[in-house]
VEXRO-261124 format. One line per field, with one value per residue (C-alpha): residue number from 1; residue in one letter; chain; z, y, x. Coordinates in nm, 2 decimals, always signed. Layout:
BEGIN
seq <- NUM/...
type <- A/...
mol <- A/...
w <- Z/...
v <- Y/...
u <- X/...
//
This chain:
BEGIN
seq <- 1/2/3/4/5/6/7/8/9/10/11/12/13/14/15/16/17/18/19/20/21/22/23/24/25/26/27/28/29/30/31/32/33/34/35/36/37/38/39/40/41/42/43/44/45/46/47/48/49/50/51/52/53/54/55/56/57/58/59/60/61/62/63/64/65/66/67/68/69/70/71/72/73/74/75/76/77/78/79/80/81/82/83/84/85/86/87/88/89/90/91/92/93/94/95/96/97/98/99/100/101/102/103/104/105/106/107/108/109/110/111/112/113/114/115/116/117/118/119/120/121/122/123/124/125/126/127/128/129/130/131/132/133/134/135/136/137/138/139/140/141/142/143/144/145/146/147/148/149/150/151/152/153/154/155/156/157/158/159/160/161/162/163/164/165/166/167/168/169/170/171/172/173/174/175/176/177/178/179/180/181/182/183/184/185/186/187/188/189/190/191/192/193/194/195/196/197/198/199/200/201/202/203/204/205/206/207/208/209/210/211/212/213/214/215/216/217/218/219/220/221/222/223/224/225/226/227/228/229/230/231/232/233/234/235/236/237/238/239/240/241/242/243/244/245/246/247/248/249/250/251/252/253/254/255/256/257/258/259/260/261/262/263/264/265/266/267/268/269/270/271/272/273/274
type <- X/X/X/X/X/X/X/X/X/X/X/X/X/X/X/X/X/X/X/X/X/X/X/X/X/X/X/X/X/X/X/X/X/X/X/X/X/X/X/X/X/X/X/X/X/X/X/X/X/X/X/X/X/X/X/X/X/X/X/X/X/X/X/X/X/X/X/X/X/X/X/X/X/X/X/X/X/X/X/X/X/X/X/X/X/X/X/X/X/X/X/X/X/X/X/X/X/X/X/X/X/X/X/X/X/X/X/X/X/X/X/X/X/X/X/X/X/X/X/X/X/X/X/X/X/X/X/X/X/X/X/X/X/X/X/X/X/X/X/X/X/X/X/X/X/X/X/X/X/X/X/X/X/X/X/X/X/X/X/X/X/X/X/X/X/X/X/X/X/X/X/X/X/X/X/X/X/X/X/X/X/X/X/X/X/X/X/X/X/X/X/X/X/X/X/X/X/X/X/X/X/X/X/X/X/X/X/X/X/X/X/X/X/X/X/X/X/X/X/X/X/X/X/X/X/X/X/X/X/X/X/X/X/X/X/X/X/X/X/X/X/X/X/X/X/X/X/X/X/X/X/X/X/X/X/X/X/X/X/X/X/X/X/X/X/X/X/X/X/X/X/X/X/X
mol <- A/A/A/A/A/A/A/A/A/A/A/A/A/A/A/A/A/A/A/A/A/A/A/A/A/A/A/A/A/A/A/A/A/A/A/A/A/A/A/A/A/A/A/A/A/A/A/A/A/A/A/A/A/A/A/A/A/A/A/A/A/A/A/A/A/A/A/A/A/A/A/A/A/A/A/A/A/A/A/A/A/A/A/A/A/A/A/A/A/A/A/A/A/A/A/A/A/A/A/A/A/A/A/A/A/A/A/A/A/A/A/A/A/A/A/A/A/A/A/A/A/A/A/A/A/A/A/A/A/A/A/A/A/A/A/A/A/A/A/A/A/A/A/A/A/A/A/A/A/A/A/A/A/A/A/A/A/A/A/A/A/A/A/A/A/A/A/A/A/A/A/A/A/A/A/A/A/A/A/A/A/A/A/A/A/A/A/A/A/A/A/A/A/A/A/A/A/A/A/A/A/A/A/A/A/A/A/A/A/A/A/A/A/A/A/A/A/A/A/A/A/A/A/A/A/A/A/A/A/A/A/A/A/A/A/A/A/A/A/A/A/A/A/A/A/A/A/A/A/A/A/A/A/A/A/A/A/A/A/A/A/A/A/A/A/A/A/A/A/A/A/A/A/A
w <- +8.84/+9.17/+9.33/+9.70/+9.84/+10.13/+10.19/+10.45/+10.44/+10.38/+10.67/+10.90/+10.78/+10.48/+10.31/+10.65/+10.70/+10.33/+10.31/+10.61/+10.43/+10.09/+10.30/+10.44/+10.15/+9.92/+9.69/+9.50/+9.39/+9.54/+9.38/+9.55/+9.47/+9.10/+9.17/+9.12/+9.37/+9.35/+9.65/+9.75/+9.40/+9.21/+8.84/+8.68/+8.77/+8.86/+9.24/+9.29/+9.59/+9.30/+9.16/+9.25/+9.35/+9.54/+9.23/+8.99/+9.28/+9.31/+8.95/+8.92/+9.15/+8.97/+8.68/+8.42/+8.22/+7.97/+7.91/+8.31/+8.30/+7.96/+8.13/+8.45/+8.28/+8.04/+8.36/+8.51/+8.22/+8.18/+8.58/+8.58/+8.92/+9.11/+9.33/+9.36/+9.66/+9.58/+9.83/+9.80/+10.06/+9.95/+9.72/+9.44/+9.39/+9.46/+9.12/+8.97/+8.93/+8.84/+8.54/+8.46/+8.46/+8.32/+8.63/+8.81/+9.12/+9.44/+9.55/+9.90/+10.10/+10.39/+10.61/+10.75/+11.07/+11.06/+11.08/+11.29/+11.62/+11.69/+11.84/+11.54/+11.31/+11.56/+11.56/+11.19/+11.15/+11.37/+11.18/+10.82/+10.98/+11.14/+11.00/+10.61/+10.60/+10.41/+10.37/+10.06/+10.10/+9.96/+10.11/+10.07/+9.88/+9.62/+9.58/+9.62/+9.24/+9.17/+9.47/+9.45/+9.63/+9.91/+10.23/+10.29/+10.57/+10.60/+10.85/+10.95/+11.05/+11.28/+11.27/+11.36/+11.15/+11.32/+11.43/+11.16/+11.22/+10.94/+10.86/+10.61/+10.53/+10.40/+10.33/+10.50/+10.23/+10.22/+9.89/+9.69/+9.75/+10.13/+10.30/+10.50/+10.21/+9.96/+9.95/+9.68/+9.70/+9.48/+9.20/+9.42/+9.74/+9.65/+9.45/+9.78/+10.01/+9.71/+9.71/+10.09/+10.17/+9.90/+10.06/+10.42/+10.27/+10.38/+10.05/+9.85/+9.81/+9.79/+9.50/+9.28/+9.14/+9.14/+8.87/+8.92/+8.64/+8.72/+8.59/+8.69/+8.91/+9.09/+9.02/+8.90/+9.06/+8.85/+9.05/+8.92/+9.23/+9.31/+9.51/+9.73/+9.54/+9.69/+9.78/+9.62/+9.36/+9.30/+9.69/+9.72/+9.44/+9.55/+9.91/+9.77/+9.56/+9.89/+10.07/+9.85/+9.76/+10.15/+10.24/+9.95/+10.01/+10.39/+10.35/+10.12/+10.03/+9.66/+9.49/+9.41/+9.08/+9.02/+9.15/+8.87/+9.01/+8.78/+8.92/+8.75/+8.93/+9.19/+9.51/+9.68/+10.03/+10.19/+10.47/+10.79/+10.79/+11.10
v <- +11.99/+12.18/+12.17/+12.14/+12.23/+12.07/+12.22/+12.17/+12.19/+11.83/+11.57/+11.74/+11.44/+11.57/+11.24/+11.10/+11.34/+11.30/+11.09/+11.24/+11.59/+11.43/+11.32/+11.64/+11.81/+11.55/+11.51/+11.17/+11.17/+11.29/+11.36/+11.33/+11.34/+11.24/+10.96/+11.00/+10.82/+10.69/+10.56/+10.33/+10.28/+10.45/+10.49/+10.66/+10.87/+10.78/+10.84/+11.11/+10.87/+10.65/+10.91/+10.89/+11.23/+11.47/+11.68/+11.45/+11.41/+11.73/+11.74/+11.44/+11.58/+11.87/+11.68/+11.84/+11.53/+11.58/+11.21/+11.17/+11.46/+11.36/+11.02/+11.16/+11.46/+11.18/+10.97/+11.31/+11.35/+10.96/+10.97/+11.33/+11.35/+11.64/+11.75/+11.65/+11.72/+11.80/+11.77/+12.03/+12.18/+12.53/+12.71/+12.77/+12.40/+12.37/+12.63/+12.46/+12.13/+12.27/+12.44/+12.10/+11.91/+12.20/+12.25/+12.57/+12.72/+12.55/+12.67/+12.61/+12.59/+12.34/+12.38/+12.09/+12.27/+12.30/+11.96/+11.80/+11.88/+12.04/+11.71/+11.52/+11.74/+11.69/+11.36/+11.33/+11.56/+11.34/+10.97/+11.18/+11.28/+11.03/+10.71/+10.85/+10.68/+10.85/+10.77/+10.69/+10.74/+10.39/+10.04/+9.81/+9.56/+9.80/+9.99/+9.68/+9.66/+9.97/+9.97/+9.62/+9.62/+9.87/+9.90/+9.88/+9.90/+9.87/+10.15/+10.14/+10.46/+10.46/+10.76/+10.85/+11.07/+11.12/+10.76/+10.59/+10.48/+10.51/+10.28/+10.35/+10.16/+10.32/+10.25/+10.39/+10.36/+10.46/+10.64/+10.58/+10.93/+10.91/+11.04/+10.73/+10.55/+10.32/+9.93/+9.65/+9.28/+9.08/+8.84/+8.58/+8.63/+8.59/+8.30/+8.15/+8.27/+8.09/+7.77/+7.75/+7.81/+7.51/+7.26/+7.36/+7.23/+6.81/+6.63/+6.82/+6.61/+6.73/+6.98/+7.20/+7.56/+7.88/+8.10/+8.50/+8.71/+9.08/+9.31/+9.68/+9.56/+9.26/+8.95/+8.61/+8.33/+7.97/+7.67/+7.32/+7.05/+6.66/+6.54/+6.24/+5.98/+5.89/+6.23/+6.40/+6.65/+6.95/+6.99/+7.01/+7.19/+7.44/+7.45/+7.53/+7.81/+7.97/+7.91/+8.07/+8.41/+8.43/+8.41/+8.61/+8.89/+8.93/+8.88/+9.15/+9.36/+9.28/+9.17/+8.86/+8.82/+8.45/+8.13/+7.88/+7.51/+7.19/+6.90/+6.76/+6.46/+6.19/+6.17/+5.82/+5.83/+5.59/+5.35/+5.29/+4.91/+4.74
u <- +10.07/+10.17/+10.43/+10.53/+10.91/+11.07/+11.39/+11.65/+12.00/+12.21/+12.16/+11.87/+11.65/+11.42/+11.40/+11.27/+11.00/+10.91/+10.62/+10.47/+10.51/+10.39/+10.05/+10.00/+9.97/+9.80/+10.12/+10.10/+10.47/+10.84/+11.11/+11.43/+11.82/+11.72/+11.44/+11.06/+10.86/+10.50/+10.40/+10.64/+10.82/+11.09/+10.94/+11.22/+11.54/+11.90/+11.95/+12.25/+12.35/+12.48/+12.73/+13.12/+13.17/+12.97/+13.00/+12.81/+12.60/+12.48/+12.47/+12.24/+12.03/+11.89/+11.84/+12.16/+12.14/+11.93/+11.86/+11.78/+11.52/+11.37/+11.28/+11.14/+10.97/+10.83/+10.69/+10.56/+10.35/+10.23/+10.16/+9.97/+9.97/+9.76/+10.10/+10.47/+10.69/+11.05/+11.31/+11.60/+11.85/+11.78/+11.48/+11.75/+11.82/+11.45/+11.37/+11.68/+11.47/+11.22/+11.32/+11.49/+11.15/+10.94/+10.73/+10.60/+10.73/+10.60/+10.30/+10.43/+10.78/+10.78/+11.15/+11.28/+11.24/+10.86/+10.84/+11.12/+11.17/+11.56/+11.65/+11.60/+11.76/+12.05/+12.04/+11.98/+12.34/+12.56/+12.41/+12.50/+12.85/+13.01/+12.83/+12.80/+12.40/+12.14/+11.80/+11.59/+11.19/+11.13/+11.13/+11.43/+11.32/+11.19/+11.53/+11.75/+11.79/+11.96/+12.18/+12.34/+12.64/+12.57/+12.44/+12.16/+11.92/+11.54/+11.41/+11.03/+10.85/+10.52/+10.31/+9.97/+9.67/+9.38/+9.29/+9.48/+9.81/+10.06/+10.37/+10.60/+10.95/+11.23/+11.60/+11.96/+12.22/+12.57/+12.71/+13.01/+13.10/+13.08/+13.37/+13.41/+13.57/+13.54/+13.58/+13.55/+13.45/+13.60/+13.45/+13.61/+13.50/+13.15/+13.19/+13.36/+13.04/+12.83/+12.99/+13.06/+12.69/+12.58/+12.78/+12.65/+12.34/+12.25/+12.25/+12.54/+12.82/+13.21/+13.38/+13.19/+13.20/+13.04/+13.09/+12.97/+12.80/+12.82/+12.49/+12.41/+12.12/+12.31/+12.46/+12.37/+12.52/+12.57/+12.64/+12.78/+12.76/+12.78/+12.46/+12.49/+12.27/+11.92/+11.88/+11.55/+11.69/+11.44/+11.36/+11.75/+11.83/+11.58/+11.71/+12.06/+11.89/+11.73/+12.04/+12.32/+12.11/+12.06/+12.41/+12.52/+12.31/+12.33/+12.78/+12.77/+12.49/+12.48/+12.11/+12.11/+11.95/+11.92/+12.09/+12.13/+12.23/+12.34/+12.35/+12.65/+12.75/+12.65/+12.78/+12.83/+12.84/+13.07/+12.87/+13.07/+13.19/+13.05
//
């Protein structure tokens, strides 16, 4: 397997330029800040963004946990990819990897500034400075499930090759160790968002519950309502469903994993005496 280096120091916008780099050079797999990607999927690695400290972060990211780089050195081998790209802000964390994951020294050393213009690694500096946003070579929806809980932003980049024009999603995330600060939402809070958005659905009667089950990838959500009677009950039931993840997710970032709903009483509406 060869390997291809993008370097650049922290926030001039290497993880934004990576699949256009990864193209370039025919590279079917990046590693960055302690993820391997394949195409447009993490398959193993525990992203550095993740870590509480920028410490463990940096730690993370070259792989000093033996268990991390066992798994990703094990899905290196399963894959057996032609070329990898690994993103790095300097060659020595770029040979540091390396060693971790048993692979040769790149073959070639791409600078952040060979492929951005100086504008955008200006531009890149001030979002990583004063906003605290990083970006993840991966689509949203694929790296919802290991960053429940924070924010998260899809971001679509348009390209062109030859005739062909290129789009590729990737995701702005904020990490716990982002000097911005930290902040906590409460078991209760979203069990509030979940039942307030099933009764604002026609058909769901008065009272209830939600009750909140916390998992590394997100939360479940488990809902006991009244339905007013004559109402159809799977159409609703699944509207409530639809309804409660949606609100959940867009109040607070987390992934919601499931939205279990009992019908557990009947609702009787009260007709208006003539």
């Amino acid at each position: 397997m060869k390997v291809i280096a993008l370097v650049g120091k922290s926030g001039t916008g290497k993880s934004h330029k990576a699949h256009i780099v990864a193209r370039h050079y025919g590279a079917e797999l990046i590693i960055d800040d302690g993820l391997l990607i394949h195409g447009n999927r993490v398959v193993a690695g525990f992203s550095a963004k993740r870590e509480e400290t920028m410490i463990g972060a940096i730690r993370r990211a070259i792989f000093q946990d033996p268990d991390h780089a066992g798994e990703v050195k094990k899905k290196l081998a399963e894959i057996n990819a032609g070329k990898v790209l690994i993103i790095g802000t300097s060659e020595k964390m770029i040979r540091a990897i390396c060693r971790a994951l048993e692979l040769p020294a790149p073959e070639a050393v791409v600078r952040i500034e060979d492929v951005s213009t100086p504008e955008e690694i200006e531009k890149a500096r001030l979002i990583r400075k004063y906003e605290g946003k990083h970006v993840i070579p991966v689509p949203t929806l694929e790296i919802k499930k290991y960053f429940s809980g924070y924010l998260l932003d899809p971001l679509k980049i348009f390209y062109r090759r030859g005739k062909q024009e290129i789009v590729t999603e990737k995701s702005v995330v904020r990490p716990t160790y982002s000097y911005l600060g930290r902040y906590t939402i409460a078991d209760t809070v979203v069990s509030q968002i979940a039942l307030h958005a099933a009764l604002s659905v026609k058909g769901v009667g008065p009272g209830g519950r939600a009750i909140i089950e916390n998992y590394g990838t997100g939360v479940a959500i488990v809902l006991e309502l009244s339905v007013e009677y004559g109402v159809p009950l799977i159409p609703l039931l699944e509207k409530v469903q639809s309804e409660v993840a949606k609100q959940v997710e867009h109040m607070t970032a987390l992934n919601v994993l499931r939205v279990d709903v009992t019908a557990r009483r009947l609702y009787f509406k009260k007709e208006n005496s003539i």
